[in-house]
PyMOL Python script that loads the backbone (N, CA, C, O; Angstrom):
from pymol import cmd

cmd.read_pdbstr("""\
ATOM      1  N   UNK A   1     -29.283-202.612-147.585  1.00  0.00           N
ATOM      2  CA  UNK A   1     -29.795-203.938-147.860  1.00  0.00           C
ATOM      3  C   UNK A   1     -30.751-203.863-149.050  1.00  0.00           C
ATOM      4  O   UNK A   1     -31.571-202.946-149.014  1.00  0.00           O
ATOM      5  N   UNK A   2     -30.768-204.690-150.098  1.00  0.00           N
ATOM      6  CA  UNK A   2     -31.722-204.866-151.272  1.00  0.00           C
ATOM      7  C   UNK A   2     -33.117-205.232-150.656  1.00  0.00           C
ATOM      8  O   UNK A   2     -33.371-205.969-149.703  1.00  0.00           O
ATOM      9  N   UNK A   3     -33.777-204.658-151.300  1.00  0.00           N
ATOM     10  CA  UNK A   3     -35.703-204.753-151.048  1.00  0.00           C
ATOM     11  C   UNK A   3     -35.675-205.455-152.441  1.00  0.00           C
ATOM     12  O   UNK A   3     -35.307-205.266-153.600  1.00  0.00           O
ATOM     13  N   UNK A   4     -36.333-206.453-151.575  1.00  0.00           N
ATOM     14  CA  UNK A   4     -37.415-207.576-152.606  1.00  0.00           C
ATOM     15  C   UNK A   4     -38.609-207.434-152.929  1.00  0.00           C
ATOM     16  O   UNK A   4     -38.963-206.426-152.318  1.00  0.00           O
ATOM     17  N   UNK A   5     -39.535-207.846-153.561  1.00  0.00           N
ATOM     18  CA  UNK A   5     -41.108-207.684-153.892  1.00  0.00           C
ATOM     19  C   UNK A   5     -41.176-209.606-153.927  1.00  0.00           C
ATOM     20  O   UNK A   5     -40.400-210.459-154.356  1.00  0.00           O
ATOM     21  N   UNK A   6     -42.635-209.664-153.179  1.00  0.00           N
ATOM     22  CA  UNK A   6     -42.896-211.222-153.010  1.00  0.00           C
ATOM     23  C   UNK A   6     -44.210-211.084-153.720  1.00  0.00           C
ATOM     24  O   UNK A   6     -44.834-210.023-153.721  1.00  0.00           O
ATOM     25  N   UNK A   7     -44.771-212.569-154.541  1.00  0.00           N
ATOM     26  CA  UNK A   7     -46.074-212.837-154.356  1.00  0.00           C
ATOM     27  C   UNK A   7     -46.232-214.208-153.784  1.00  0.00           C
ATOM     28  O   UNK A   7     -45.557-215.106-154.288  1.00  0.00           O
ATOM     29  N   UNK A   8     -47.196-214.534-152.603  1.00  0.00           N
ATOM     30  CA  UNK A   8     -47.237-215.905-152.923  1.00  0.00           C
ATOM     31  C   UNK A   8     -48.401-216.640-153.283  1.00  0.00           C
ATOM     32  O   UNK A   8     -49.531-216.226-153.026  1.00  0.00           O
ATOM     33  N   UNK A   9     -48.149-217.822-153.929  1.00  0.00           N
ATOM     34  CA  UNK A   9     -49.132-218.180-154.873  1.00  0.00           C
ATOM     35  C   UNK A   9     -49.334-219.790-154.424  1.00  0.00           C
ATOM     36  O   UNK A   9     -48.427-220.581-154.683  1.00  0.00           O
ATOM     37  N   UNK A  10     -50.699-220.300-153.660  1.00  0.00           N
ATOM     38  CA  UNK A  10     -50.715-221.845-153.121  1.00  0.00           C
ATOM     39  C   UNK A  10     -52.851-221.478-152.685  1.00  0.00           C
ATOM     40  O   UNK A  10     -53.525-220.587-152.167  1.00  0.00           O
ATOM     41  N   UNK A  11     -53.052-222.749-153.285  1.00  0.00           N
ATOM     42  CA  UNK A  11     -54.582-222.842-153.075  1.00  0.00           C
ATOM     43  C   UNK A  11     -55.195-223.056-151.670  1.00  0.00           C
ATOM     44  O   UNK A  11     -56.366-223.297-151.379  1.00  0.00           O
ATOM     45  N   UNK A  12     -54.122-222.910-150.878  1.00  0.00           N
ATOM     46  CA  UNK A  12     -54.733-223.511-149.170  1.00  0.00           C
ATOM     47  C   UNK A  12     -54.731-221.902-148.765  1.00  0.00           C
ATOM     48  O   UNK A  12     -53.701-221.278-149.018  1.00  0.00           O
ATOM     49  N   UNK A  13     -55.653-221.323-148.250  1.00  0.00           N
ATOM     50  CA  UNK A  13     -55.303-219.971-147.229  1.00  0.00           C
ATOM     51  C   UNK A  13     -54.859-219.807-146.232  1.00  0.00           C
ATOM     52  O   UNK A  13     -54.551-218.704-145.781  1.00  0.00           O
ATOM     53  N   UNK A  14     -54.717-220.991-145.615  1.00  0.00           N
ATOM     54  CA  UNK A  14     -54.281-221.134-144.392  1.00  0.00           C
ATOM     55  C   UNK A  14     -52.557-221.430-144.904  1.00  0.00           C
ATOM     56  O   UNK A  14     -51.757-220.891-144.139  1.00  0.00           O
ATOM     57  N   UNK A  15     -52.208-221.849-145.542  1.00  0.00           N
ATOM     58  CA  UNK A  15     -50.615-221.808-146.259  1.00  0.00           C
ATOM     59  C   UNK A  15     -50.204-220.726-146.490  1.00  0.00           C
ATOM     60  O   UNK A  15     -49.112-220.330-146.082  1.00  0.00           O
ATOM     61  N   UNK A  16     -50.923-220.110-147.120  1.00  0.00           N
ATOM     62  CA  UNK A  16     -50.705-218.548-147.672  1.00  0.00           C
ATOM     63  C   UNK A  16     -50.324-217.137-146.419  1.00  0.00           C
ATOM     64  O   UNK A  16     -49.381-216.379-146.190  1.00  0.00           O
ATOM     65  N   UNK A  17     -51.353-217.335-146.007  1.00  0.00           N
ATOM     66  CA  UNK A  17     -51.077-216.383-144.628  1.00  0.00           C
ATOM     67  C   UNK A  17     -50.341-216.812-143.510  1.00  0.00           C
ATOM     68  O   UNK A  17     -49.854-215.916-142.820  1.00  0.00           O
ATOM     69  N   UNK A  18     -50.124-218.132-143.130  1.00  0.00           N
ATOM     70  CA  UNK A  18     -48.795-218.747-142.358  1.00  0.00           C
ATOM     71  C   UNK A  18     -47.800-218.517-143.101  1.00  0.00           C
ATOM     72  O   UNK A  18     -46.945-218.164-142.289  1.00  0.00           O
ATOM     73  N   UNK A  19     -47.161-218.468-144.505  1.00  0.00           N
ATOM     74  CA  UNK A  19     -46.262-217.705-145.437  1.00  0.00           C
ATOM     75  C   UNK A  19     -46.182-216.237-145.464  1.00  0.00           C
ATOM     76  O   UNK A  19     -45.019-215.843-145.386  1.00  0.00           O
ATOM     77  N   UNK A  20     -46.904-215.478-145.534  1.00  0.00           N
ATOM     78  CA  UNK A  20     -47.119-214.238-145.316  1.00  0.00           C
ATOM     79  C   UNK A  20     -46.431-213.857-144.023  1.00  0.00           C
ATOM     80  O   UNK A  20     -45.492-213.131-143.696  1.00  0.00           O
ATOM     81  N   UNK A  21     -47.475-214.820-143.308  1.00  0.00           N
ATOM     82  CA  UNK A  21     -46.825-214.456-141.311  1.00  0.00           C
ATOM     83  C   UNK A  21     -45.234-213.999-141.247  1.00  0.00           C
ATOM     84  O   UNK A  21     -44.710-212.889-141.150  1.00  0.00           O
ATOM     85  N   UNK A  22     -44.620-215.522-141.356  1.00  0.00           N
ATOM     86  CA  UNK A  22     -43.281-215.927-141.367  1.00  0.00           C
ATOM     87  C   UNK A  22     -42.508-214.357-142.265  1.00  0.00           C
ATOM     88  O   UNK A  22     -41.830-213.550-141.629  1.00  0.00           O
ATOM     89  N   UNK A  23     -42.736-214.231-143.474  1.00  0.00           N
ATOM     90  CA  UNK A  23     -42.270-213.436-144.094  1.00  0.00           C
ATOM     91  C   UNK A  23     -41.882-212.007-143.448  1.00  0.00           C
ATOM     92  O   UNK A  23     -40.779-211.461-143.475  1.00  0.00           O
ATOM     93  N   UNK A  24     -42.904-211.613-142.946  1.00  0.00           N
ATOM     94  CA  UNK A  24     -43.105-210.668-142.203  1.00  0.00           C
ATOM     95  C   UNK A  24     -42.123-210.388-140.862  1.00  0.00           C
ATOM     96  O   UNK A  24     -42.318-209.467-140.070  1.00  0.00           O
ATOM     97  N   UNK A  25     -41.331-211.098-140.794  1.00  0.00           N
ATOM     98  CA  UNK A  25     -39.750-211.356-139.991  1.00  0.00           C
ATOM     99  C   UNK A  25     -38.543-210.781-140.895  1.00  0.00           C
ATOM    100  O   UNK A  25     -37.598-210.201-140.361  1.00  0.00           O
ATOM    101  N   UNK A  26     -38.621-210.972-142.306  1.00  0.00           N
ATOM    102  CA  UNK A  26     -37.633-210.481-142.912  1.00  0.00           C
ATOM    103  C   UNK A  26     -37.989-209.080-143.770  1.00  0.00           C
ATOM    104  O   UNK A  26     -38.469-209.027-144.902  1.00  0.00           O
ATOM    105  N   UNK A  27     -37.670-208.132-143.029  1.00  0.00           N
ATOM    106  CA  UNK A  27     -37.856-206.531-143.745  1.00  0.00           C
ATOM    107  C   UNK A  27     -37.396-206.551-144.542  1.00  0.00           C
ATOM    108  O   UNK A  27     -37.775-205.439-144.909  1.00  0.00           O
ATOM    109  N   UNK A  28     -36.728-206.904-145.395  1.00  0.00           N
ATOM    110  CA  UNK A  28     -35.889-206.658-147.121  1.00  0.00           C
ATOM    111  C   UNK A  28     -36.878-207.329-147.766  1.00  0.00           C
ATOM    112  O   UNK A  28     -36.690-207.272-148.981  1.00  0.00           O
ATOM    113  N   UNK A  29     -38.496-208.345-147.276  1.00  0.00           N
ATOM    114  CA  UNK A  29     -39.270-208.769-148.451  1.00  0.00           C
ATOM    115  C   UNK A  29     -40.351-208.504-148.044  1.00  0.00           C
ATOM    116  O   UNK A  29     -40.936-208.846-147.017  1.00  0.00           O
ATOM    117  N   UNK A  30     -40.779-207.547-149.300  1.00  0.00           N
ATOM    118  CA  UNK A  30     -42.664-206.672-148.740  1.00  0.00           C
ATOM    119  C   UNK A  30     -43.263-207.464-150.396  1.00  0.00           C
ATOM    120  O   UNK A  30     -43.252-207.344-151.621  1.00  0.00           O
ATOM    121  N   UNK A  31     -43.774-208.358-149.166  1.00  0.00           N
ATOM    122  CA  UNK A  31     -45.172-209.162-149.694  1.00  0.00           C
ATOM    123  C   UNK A  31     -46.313-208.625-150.612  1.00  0.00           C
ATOM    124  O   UNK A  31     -47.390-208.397-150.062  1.00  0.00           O
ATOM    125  N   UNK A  32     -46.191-208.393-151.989  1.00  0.00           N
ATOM    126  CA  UNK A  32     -47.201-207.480-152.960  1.00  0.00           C
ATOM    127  C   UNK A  32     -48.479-207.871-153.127  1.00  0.00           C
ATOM    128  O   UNK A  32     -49.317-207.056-153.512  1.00  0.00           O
ATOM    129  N   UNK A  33     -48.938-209.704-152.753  1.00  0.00           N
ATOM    130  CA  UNK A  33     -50.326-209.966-152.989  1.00  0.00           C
ATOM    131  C   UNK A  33     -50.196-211.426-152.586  1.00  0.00           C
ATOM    132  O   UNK A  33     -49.243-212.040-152.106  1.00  0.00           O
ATOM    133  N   UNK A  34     -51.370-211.792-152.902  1.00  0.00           N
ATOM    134  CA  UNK A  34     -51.518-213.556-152.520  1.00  0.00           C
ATOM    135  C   UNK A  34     -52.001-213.600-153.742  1.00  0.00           C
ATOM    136  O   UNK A  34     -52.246-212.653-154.489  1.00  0.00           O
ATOM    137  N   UNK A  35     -52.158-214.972-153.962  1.00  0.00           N
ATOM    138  CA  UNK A  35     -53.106-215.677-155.264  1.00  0.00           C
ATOM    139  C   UNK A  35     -53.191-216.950-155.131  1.00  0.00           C
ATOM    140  O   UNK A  35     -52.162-217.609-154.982  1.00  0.00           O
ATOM    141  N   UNK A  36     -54.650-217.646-155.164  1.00  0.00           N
ATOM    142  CA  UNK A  36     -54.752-219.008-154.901  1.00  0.00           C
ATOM    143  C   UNK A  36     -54.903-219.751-156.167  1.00  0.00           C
ATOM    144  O   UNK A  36     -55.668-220.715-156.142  1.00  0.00           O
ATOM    145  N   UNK A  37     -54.285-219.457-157.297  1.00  0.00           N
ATOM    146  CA  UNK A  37     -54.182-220.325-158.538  1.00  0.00           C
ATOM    147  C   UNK A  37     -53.293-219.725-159.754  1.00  0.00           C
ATOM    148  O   UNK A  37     -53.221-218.557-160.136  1.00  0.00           O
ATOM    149  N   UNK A  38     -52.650-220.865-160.238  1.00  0.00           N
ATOM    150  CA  UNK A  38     -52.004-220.171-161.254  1.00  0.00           C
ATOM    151  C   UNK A  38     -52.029-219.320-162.412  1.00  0.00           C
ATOM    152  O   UNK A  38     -50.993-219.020-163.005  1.00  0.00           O
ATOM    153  N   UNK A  39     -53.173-218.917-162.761  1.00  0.00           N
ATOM    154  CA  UNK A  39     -54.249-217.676-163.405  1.00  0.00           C
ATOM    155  C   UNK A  39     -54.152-216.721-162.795  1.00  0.00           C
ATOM    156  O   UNK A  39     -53.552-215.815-163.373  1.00  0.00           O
ATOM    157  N   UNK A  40     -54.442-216.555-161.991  1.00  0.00           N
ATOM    158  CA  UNK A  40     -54.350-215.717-160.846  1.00  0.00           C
ATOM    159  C   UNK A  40     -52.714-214.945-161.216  1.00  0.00           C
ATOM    160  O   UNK A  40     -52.427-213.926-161.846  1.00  0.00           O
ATOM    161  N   UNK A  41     -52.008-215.806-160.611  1.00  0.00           N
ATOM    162  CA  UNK A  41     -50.906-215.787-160.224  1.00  0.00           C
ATOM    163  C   UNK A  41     -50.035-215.153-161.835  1.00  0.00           C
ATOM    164  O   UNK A  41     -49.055-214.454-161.579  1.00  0.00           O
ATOM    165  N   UNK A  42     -50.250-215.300-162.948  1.00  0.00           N
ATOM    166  CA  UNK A  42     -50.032-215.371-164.104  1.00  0.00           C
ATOM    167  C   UNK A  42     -49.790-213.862-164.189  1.00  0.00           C
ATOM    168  O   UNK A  42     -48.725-213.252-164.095  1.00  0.00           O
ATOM    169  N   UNK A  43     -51.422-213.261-164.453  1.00  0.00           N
ATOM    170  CA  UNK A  43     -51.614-212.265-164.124  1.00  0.00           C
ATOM    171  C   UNK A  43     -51.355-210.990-163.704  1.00  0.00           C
ATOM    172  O   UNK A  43     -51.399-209.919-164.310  1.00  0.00           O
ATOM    173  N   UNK A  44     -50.996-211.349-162.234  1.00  0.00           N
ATOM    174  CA  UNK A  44     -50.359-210.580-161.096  1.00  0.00           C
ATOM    175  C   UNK A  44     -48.736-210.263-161.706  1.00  0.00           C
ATOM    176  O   UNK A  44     -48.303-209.129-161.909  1.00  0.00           O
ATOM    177  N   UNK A  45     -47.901-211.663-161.958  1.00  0.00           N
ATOM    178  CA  UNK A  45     -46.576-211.783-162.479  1.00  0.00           C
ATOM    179  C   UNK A  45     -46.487-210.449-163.583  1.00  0.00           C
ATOM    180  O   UNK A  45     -45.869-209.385-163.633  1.00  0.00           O
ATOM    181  N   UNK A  46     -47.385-211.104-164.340  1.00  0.00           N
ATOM    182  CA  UNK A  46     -47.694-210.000-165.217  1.00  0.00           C
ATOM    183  C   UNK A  46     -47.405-208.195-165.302  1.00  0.00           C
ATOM    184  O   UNK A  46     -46.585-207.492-165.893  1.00  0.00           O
ATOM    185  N   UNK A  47     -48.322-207.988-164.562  1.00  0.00           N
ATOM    186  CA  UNK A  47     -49.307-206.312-164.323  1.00  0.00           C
ATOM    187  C   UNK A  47     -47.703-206.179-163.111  1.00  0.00           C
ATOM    188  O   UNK A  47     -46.786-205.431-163.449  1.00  0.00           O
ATOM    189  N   UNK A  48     -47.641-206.738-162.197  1.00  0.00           N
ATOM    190  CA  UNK A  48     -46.598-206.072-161.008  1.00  0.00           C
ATOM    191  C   UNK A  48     -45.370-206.478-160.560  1.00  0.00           C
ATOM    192  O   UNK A  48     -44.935-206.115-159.467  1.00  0.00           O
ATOM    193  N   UNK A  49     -44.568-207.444-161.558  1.00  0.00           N
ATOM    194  CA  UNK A  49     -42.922-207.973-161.930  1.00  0.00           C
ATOM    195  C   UNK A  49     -42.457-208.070-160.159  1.00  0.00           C
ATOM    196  O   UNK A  49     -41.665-207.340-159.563  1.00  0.00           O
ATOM    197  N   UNK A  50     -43.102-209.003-159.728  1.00  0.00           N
ATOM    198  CA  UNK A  50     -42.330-209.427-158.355  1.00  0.00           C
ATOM    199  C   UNK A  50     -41.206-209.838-159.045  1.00  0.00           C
ATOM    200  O   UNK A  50     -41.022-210.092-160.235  1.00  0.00           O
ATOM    201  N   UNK A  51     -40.118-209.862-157.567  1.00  0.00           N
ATOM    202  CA  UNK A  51     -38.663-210.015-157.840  1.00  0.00           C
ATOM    203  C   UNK A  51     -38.680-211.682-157.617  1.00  0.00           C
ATOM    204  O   UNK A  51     -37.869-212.406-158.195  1.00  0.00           O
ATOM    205  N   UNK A  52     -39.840-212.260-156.590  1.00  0.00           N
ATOM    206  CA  UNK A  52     -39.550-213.707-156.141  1.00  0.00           C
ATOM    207  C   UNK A  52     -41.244-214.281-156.144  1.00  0.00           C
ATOM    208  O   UNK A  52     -42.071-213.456-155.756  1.00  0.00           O
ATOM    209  N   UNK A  53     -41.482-214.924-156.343  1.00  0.00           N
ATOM    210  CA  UNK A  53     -42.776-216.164-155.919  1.00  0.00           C
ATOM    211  C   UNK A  53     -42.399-217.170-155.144  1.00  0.00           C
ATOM    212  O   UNK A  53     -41.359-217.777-155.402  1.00  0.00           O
ATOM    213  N   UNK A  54     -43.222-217.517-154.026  1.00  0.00           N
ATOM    214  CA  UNK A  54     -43.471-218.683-153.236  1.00  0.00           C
ATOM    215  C   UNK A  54     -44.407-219.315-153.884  1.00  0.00           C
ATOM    216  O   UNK A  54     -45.519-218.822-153.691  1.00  0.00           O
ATOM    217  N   UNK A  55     -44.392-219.984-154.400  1.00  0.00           N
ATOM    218  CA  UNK A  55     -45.235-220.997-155.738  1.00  0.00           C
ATOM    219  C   UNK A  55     -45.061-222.016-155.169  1.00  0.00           C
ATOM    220  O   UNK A  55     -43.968-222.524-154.922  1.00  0.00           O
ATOM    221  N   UNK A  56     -46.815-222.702-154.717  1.00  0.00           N
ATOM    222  CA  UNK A  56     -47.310-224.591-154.623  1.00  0.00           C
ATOM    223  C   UNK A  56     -47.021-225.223-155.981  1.00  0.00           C
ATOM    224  O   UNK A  56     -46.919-224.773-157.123  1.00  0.00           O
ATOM    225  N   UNK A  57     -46.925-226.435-155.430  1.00  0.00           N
ATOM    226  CA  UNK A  57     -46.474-227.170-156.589  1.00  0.00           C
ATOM    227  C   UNK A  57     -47.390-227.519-157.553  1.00  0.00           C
ATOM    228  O   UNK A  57     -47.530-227.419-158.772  1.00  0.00           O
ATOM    229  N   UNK A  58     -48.114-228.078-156.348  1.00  0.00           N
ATOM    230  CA  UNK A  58     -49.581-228.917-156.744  1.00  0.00           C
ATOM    231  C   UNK A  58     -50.803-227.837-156.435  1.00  0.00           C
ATOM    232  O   UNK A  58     -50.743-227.230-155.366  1.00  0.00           O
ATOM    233  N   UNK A  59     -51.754-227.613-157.210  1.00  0.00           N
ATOM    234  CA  UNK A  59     -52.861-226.433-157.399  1.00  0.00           C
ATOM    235  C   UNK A  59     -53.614-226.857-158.247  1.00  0.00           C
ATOM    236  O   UNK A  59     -53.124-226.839-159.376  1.00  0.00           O
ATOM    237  N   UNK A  60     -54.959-227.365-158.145  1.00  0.00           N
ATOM    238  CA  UNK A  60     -56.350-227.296-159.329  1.00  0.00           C
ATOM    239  C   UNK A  60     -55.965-226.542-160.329  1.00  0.00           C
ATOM    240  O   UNK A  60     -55.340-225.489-160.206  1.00  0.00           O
ATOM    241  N   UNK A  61     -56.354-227.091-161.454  1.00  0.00           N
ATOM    242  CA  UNK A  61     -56.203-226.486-162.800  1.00  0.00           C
ATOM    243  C   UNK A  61     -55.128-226.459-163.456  1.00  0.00           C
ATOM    244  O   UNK A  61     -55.122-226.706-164.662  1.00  0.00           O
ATOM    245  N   UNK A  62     -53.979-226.140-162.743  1.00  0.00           N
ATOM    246  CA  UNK A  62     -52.780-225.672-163.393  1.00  0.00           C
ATOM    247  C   UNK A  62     -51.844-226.114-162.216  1.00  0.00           C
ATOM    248  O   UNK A  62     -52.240-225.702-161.126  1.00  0.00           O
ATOM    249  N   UNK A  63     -50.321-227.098-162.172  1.00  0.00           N
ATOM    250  CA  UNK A  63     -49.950-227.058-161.337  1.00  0.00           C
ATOM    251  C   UNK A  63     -48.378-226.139-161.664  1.00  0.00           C
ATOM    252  O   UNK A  63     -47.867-226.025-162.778  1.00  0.00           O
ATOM    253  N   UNK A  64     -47.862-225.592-160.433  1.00  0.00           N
ATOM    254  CA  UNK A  64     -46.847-224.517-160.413  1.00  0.00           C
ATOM    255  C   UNK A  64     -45.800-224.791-161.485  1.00  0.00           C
ATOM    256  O   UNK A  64     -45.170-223.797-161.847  1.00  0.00           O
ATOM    257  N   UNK A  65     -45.474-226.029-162.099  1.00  0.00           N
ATOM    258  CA  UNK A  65     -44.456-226.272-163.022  1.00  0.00           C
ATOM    259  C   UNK A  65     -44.761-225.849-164.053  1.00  0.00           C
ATOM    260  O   UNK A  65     -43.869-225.323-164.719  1.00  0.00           O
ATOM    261  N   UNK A  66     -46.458-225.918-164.727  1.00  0.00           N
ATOM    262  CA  UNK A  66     -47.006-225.776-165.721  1.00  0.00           C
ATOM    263  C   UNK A  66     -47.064-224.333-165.864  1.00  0.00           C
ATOM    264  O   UNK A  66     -47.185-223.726-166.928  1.00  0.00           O
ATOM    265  N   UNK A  67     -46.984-223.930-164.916  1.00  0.00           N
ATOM    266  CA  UNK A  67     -47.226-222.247-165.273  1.00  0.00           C
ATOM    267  C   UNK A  67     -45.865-221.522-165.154  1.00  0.00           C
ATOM    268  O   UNK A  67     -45.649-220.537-165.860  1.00  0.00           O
ATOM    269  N   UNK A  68     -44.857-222.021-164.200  1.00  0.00           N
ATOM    270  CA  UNK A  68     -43.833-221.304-165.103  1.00  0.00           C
ATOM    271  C   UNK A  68     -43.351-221.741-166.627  1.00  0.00           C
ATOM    272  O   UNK A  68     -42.620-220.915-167.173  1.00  0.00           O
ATOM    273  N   UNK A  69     -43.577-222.589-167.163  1.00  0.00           N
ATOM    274  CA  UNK A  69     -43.542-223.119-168.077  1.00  0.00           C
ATOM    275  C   UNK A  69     -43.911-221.567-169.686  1.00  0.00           C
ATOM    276  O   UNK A  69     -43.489-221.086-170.738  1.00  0.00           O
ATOM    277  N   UNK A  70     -45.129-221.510-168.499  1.00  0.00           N
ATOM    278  CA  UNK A  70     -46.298-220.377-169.595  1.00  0.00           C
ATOM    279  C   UNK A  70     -45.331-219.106-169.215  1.00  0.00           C
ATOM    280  O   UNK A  70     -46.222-218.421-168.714  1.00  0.00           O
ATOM    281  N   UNK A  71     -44.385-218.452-169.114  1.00  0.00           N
ATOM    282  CA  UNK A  71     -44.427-217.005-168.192  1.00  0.00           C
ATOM    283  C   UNK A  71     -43.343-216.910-169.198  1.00  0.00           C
ATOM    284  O   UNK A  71     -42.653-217.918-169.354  1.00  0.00           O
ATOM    285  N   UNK A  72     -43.114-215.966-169.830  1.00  0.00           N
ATOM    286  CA  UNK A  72     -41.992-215.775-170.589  1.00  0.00           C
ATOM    287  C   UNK A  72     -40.806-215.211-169.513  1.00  0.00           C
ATOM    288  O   UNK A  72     -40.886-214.739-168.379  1.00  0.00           O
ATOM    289  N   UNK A  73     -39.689-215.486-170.402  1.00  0.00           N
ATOM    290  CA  UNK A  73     -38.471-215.204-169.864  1.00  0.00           C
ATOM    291  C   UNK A  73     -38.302-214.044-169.049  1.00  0.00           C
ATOM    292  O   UNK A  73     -38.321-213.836-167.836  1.00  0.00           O
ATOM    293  N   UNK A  74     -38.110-213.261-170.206  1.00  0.00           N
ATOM    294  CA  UNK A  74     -38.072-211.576-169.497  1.00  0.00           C
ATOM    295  C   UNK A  74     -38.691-210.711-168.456  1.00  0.00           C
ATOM    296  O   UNK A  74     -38.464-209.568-168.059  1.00  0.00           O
ATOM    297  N   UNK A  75     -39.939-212.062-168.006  1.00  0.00           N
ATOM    298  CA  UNK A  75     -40.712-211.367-166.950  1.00  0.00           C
ATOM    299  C   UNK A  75     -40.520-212.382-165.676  1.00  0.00           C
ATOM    300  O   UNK A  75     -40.854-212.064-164.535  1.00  0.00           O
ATOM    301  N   UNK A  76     -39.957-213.607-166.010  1.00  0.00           N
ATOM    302  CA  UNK A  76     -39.893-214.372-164.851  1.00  0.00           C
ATOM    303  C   UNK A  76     -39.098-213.644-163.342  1.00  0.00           C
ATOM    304  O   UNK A  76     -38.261-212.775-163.094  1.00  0.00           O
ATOM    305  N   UNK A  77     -39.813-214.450-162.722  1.00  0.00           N
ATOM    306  CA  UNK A  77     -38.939-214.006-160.994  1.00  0.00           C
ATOM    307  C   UNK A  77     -38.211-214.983-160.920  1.00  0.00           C
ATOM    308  O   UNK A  77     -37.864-215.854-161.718  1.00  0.00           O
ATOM    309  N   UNK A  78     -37.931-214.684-159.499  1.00  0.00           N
ATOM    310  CA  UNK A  78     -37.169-215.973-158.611  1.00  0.00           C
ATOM    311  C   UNK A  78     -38.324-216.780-158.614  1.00  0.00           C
ATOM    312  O   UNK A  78     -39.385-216.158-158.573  1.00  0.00           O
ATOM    313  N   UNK A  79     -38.384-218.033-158.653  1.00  0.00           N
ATOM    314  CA  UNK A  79     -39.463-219.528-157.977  1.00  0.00           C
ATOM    315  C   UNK A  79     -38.909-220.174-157.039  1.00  0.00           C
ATOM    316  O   UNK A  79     -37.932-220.899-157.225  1.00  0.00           O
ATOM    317  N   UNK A  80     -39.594-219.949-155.657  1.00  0.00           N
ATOM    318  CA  UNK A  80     -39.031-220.842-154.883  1.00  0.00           C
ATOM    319  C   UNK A  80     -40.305-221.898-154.205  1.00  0.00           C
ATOM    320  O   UNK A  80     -40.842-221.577-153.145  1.00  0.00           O
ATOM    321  N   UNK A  81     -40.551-222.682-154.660  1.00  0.00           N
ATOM    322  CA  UNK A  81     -41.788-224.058-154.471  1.00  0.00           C
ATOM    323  C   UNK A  81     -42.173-224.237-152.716  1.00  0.00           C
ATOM    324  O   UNK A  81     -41.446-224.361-151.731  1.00  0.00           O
ATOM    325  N   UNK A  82     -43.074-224.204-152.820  1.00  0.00           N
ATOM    326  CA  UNK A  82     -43.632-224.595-151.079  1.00  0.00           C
ATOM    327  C   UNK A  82     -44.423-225.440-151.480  1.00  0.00           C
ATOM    328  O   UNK A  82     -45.042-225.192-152.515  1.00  0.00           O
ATOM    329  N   UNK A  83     -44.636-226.642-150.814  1.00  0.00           N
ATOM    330  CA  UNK A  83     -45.538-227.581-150.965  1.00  0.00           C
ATOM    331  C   UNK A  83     -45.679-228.177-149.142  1.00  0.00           C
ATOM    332  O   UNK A  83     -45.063-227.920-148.107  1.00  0.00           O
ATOM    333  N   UNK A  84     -47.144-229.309-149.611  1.00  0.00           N
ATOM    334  CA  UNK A  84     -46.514-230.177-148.197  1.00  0.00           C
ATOM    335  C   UNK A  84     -46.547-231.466-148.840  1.00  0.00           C
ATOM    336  O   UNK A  84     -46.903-232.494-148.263  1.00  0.00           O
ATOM    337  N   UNK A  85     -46.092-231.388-150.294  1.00  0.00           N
ATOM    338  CA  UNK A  85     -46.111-232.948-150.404  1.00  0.00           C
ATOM    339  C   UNK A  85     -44.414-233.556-150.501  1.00  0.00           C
ATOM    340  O   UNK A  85     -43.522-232.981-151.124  1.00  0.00           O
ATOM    341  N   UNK A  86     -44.221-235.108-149.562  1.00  0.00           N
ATOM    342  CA  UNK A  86     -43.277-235.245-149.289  1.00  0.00           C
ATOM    343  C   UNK A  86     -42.381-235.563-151.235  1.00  0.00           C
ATOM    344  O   UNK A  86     -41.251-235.267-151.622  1.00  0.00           O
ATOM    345  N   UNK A  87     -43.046-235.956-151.657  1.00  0.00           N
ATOM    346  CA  UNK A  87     -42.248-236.351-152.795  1.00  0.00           C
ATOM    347  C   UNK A  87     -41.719-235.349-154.002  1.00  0.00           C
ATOM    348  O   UNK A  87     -40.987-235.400-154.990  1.00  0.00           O
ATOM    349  N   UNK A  88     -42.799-234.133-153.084  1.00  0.00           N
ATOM    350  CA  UNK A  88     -41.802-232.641-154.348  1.00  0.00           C
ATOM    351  C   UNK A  88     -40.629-232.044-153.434  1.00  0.00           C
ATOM    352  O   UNK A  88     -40.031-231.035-153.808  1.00  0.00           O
ATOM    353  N   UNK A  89     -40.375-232.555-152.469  1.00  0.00           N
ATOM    354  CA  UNK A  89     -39.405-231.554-151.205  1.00  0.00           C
ATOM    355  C   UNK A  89     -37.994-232.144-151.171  1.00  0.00           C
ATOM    356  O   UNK A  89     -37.529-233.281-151.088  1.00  0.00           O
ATOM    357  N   UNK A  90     -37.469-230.809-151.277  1.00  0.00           N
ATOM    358  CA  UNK A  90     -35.799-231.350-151.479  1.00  0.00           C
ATOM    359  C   UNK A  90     -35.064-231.366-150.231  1.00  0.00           C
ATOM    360  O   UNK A  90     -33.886-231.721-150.212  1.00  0.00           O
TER     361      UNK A  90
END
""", "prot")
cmd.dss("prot")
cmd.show_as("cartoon", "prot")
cmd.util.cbc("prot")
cmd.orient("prot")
């Protein structure tokens, strides 16, 4: 089975570690860090090339669209959006 690398990245902690929790069910994805802002999160992408992000949509300062926006190609992951707002959810 393929091993994944996760970060997830959302300003609530209580989101973050209920994400973490859950995760922690599927052994093919070892969770590399948290980050509660997209600076943060930039960063991290950066220095340790996760394979996937759980990226909020909505976040102070910077929201998750805006910062993949910033991340160049060659280093991007997977993005898969967690929010709880009803009007970003597919």
């Amino acid at each position: 089975m393929t091993q994944y690398t996760a970060l997830i990245v959302d300003d609530e902690p209580l989101a973050r570690e209920g994400l973490a929790l859950r995760l922690q069910d599927f052994k093919h994805i070892e969770v590399l860090g948290q980050c509660r802002n997209a600076r943060e999160a930039q960063t991290f992408i950066e220095e340790k090339t996760p394979d996937i992000v759980f990226l909020d949509v909505q976040m102070p300062g910077k929201t998750g669209m805006e910062m993949i926006a910033e991340i160049e190609s060659e280093h991007a992951p997977a993005f898969i959006f967690v929010t709880a707002y009803r009007q970003y959810a597919v």
